[in-house]
C-alpha positions as CSV (number, residue, x, y, z in Angstrom):
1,X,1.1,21.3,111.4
2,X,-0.2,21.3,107.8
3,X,-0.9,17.7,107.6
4,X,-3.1,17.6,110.6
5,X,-5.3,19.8,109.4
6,X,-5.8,17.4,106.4
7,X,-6.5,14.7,109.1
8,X,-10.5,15.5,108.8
9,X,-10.7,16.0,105.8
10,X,-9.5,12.5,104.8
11,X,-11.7,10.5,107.0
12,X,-14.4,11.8,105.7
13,X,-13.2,11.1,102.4
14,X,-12.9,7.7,103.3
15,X,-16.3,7.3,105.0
16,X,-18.1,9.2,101.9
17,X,-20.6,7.5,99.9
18,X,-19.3,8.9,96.6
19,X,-16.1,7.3,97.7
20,X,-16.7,4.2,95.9
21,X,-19.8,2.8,93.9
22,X,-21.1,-0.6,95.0
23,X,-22.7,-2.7,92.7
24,X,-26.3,-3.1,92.7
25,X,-26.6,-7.5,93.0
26,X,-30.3,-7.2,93.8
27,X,-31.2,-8.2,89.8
28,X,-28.8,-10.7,90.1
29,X,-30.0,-12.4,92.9
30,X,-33.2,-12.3,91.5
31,X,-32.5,-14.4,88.7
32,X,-31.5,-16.6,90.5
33,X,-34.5,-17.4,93.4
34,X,-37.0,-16.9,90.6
35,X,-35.4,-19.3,88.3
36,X,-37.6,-22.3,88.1
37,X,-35.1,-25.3,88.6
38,X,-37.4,-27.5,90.7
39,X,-35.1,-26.4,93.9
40,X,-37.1,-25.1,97.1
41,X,-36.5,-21.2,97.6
42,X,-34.8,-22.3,100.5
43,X,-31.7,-24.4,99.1
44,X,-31.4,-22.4,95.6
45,X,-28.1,-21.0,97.2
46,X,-26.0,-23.4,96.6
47,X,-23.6,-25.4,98.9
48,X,-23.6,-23.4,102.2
49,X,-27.5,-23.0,102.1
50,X,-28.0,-26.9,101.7
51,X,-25.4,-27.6,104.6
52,X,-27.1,-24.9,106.7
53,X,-30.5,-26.1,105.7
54,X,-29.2,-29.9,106.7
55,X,-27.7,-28.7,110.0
56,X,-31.0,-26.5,111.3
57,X,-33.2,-29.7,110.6
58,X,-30.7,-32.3,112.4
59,X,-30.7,-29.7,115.3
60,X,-34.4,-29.5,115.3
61,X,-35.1,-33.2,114.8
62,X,-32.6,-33.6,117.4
63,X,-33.2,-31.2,120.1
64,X,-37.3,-32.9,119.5
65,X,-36.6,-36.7,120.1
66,X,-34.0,-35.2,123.3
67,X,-37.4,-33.4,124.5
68,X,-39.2,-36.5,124.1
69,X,-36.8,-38.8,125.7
70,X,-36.7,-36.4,128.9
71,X,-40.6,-36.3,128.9
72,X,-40.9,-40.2,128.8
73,X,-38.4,-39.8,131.7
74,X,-40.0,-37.7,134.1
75,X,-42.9,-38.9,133.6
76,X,-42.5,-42.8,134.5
77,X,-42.4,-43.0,138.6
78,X,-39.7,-43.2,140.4
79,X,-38.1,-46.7,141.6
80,X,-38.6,-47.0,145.6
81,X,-35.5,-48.4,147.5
């Protein structure tokens, strides 16, 4: 019966702040979007930034000219039979 009455007292033990100390990145990733490396703000995170980048302006450029294509569509008049 003991060690259920340590039950609460160990989850909050685990959900405390003073638990475990997280490192402070901010200054880090500072230095490195203020760096001046001729690099947009927007690609200065390496790999997975320049692939997501890549893959938002395919989608976009795509998704336009697929717009477009349906426009030119609906708007030429229909074929009578």
């Amino acid at each position: 019966m003991n060690h259920l009455l340590r039950i609460p007292v160990l989850v909050s033990r685990a959900f405390s702040s003073s638990a475990r100390q997280l490192k402070n990145k901010v200054p880090e990733a500072q230095k490195l979007f203020q760096a001046d490396n001729g690099l947009p703000v927007h690609i200065k995170g390496g790999t997975f930034d320049v692939v997501l980048y890549r893959a938002t302006m395919t989608l976009t450029l795509g998704g336009t000219f697929y717009s477009l294509y349906w426009l030119l569509i609906a708007s030429m008049p229909q074929k009578k039979a």
